[in-house]
Chimera marker file (.cmm) of the C-alpha trace (Angstrom):
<marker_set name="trace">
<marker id="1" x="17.462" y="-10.327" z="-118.339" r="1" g="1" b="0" radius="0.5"/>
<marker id="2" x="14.045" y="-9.634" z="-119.674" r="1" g="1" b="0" radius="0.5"/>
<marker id="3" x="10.921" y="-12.448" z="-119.362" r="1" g="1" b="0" radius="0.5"/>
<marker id="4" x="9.651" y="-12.849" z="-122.948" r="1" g="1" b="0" radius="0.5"/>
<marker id="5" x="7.139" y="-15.712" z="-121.739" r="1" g="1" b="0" radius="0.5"/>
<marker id="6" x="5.903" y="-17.389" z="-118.528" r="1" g="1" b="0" radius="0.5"/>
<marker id="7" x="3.173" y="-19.899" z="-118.600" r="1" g="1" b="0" radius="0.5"/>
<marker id="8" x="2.074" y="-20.435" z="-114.309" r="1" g="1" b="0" radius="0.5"/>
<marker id="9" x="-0.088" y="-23.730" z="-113.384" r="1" g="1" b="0" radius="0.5"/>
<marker id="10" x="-1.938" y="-23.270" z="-110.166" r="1" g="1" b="0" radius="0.5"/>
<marker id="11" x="-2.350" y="-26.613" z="-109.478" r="1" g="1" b="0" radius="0.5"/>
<marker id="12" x="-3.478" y="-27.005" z="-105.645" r="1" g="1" b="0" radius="0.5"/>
<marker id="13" x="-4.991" y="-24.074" z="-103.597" r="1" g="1" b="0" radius="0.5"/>
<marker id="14" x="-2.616" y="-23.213" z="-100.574" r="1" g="1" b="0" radius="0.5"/>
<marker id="15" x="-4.036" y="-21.320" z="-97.195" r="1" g="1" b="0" radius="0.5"/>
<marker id="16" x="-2.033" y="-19.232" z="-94.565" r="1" g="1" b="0" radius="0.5"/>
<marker id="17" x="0.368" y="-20.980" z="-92.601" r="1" g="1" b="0" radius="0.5"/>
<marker id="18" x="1.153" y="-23.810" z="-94.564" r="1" g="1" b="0" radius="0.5"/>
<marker id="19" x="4.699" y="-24.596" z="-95.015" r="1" g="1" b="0" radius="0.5"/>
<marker id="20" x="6.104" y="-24.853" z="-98.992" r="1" g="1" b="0" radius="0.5"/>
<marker id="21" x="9.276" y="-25.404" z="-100.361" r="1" g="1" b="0" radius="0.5"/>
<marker id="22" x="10.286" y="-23.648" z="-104.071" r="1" g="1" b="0" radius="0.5"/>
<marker id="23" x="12.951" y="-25.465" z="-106.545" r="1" g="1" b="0" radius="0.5"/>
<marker id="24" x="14.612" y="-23.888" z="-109.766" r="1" g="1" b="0" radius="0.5"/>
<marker id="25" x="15.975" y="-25.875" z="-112.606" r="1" g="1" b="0" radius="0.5"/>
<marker id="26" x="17.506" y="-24.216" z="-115.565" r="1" g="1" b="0" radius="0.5"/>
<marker id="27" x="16.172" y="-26.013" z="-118.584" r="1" g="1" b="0" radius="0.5"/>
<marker id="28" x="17.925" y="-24.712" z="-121.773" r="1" g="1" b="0" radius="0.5"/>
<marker id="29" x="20.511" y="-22.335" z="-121.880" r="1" g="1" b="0" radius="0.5"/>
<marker id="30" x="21.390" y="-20.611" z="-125.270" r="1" g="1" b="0" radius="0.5"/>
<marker id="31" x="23.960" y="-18.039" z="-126.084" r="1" g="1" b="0" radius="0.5"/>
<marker id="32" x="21.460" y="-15.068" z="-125.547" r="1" g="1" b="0" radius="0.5"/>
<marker id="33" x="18.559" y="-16.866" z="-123.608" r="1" g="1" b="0" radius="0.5"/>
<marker id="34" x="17.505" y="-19.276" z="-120.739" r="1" g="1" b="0" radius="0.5"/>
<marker id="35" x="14.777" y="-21.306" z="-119.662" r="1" g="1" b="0" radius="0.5"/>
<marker id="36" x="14.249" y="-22.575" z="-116.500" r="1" g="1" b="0" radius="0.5"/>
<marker id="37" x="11.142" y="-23.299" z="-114.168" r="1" g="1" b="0" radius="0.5"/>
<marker id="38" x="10.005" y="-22.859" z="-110.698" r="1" g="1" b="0" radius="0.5"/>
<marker id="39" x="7.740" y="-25.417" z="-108.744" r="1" g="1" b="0" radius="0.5"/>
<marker id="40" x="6.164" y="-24.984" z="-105.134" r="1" g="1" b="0" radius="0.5"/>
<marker id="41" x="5.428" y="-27.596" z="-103.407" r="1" g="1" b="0" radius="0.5"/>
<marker id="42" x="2.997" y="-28.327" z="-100.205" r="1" g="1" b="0" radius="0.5"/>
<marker id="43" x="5.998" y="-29.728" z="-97.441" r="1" g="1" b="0" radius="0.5"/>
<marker id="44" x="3.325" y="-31.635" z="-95.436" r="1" g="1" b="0" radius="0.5"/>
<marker id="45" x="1.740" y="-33.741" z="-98.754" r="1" g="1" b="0" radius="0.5"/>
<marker id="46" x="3.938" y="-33.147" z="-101.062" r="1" g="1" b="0" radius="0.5"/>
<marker id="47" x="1.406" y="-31.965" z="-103.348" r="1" g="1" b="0" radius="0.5"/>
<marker id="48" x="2.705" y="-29.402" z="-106.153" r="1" g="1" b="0" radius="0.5"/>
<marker id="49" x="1.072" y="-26.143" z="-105.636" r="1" g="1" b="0" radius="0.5"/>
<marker id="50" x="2.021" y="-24.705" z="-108.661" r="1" g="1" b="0" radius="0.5"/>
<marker id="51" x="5.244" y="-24.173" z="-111.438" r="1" g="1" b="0" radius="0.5"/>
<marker id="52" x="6.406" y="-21.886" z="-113.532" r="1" g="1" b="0" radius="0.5"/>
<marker id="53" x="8.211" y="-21.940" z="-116.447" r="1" g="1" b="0" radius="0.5"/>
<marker id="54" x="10.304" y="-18.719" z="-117.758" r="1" g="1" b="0" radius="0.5"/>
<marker id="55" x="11.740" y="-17.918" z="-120.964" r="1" g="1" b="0" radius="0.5"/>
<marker id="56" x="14.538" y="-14.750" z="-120.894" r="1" g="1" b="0" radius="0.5"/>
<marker id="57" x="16.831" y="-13.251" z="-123.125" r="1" g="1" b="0" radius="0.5"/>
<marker id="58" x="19.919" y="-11.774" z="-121.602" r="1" g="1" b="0" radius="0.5"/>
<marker id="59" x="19.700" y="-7.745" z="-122.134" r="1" g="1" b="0" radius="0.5"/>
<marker id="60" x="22.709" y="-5.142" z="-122.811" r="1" g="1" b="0" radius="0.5"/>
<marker id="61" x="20.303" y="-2.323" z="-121.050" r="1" g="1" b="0" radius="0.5"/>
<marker id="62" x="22.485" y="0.115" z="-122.441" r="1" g="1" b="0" radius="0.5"/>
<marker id="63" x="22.317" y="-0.711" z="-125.787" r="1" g="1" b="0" radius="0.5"/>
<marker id="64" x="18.642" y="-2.047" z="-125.572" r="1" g="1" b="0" radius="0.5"/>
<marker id="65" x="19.452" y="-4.837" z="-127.134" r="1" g="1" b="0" radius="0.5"/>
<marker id="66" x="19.956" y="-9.123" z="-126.487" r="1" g="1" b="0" radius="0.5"/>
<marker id="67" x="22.989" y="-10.034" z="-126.107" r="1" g="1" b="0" radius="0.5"/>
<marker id="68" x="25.349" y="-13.374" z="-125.480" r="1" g="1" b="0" radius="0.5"/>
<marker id="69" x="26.125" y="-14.200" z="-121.523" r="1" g="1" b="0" radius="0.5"/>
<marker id="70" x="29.206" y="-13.802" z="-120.254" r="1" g="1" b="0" radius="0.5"/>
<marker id="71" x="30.905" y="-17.251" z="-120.704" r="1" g="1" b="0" radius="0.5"/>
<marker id="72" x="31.204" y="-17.719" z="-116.867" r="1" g="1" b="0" radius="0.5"/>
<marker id="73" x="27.366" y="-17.317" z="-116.534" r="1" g="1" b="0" radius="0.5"/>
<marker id="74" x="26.824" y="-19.807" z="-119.481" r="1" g="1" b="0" radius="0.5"/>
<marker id="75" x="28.693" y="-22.037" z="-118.002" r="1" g="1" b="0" radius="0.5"/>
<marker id="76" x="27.680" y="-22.211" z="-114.570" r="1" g="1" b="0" radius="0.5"/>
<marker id="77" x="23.609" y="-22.374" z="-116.049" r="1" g="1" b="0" radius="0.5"/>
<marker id="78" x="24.818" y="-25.223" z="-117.853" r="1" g="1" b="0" radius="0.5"/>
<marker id="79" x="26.312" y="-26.821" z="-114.999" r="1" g="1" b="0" radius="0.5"/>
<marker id="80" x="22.582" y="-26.044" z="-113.489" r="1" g="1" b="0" radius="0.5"/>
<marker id="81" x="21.359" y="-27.567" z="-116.174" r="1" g="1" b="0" radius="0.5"/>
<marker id="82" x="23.259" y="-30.682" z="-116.516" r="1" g="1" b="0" radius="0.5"/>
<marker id="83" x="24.563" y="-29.773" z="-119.503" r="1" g="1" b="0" radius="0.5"/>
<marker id="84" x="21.935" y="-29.699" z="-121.684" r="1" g="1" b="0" radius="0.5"/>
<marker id="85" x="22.938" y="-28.839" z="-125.029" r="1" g="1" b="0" radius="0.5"/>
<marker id="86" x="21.399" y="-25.709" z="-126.882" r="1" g="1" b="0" radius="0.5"/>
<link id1="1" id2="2" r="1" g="1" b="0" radius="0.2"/>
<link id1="2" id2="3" r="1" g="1" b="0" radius="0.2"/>
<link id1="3" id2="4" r="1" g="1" b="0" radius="0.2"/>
<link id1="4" id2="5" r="1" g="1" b="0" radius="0.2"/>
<link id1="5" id2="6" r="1" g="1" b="0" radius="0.2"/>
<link id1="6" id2="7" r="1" g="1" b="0" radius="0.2"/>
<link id1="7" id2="8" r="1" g="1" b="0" radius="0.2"/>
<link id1="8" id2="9" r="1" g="1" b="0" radius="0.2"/>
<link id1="9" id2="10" r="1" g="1" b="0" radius="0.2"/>
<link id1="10" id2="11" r="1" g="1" b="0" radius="0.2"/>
<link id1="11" id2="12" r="1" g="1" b="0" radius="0.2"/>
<link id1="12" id2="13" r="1" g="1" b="0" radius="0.2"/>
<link id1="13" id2="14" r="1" g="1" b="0" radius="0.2"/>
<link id1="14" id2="15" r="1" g="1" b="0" radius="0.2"/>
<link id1="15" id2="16" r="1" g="1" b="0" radius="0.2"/>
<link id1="16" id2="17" r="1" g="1" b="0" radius="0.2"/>
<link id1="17" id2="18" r="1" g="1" b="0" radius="0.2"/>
<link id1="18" id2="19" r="1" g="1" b="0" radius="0.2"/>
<link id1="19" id2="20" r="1" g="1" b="0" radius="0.2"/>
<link id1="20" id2="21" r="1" g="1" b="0" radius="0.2"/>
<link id1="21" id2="22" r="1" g="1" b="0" radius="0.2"/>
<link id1="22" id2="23" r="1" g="1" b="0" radius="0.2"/>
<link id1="23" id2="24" r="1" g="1" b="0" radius="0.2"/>
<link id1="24" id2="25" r="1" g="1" b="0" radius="0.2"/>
<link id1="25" id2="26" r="1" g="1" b="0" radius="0.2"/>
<link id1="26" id2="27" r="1" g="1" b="0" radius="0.2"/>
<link id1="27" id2="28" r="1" g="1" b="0" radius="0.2"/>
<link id1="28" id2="29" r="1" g="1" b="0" radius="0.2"/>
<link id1="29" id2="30" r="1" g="1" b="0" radius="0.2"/>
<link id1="30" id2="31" r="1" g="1" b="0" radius="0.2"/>
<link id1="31" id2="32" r="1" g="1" b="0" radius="0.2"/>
<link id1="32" id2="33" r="1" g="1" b="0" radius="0.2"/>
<link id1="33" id2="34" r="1" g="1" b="0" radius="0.2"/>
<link id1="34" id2="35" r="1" g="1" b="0" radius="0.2"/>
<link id1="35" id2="36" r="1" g="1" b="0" radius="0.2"/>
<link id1="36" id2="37" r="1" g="1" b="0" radius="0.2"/>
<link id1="37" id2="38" r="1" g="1" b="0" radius="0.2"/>
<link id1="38" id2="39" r="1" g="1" b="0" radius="0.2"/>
<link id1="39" id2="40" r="1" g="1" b="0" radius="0.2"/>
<link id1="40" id2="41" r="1" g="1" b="0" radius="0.2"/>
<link id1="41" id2="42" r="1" g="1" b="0" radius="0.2"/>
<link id1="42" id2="43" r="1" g="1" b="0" radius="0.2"/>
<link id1="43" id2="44" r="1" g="1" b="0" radius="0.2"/>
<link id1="44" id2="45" r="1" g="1" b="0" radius="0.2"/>
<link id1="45" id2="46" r="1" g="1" b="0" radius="0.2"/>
<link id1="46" id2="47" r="1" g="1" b="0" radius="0.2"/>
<link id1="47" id2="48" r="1" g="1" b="0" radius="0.2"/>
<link id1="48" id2="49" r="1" g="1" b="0" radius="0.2"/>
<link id1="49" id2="50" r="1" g="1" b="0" radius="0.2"/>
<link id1="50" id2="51" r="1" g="1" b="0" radius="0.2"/>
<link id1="51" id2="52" r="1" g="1" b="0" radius="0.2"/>
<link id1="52" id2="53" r="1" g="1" b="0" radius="0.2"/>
<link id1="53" id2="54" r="1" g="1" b="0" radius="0.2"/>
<link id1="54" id2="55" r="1" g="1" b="0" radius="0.2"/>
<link id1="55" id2="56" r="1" g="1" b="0" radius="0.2"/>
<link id1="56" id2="57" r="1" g="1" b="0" radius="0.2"/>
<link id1="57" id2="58" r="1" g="1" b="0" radius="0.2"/>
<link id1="58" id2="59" r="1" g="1" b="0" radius="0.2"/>
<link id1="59" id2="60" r="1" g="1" b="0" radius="0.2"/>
<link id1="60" id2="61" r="1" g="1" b="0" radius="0.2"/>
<link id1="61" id2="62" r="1" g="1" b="0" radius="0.2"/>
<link id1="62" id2="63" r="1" g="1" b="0" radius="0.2"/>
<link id1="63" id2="64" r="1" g="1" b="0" radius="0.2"/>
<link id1="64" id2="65" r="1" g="1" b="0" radius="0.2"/>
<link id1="65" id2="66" r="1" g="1" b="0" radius="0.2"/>
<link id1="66" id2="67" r="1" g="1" b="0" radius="0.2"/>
<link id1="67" id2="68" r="1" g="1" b="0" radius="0.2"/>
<link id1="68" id2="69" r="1" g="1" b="0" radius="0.2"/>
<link id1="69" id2="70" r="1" g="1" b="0" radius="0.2"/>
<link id1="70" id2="71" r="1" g="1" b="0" radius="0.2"/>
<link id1="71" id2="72" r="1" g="1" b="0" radius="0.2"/>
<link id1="72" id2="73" r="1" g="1" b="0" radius="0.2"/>
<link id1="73" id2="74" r="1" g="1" b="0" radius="0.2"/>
<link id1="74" id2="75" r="1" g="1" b="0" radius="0.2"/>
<link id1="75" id2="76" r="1" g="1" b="0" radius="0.2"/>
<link id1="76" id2="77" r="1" g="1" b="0" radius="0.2"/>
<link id1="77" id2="78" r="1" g="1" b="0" radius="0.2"/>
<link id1="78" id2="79" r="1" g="1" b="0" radius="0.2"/>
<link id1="79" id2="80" r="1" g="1" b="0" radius="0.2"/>
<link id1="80" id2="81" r="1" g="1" b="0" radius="0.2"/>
<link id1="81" id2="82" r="1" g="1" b="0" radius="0.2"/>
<link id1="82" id2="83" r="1" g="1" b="0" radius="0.2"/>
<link id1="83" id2="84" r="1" g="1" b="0" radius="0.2"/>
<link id1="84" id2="85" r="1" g="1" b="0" radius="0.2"/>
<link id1="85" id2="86" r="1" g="1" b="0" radius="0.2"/>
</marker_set>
């Protein structure tokens, strides 16, 4: 899979030592791409630290080209996703 855009907030500062718990949620899933976004967040407060949010496209590296998922990936990402339709 290849990142064709990420867009990070920094939204709180964070300093050695303190504790932070990261989430993943798939957003969209497509036949060829996904999105899905990371978010940190400060245990203590609760204060989000930051997200990101990733687009990919699924890459044949051999043929150096996008190409579909497998069907079992698709359909566990949608399962991830909560079955968001493309």
């Amino acid at each position: 899979m290849a990142a064709v855009q990420q867009n990070t907030t920094y939204a709180r500062e964070l300093l050695a030592g303190d504790l932070v718990a990261i989430t993943s949620e798939v957003l969209e899933i497509g036949e060829r791409k996904k999105q899905f976004r990371h978010t940190m967040v400060e245990c203590l407060t609760g204060d989000i630290a930051s997200t990101s949010q990733i687009r990919g496209v699924h890459i044949d590296r051999t043929m150096r080209r996008s190409t579909a998922f497998l069907d079992h990936i698709r359909t566990k990402a949608l399962e991830l996703a909560g079955d968001i339709a493309e």
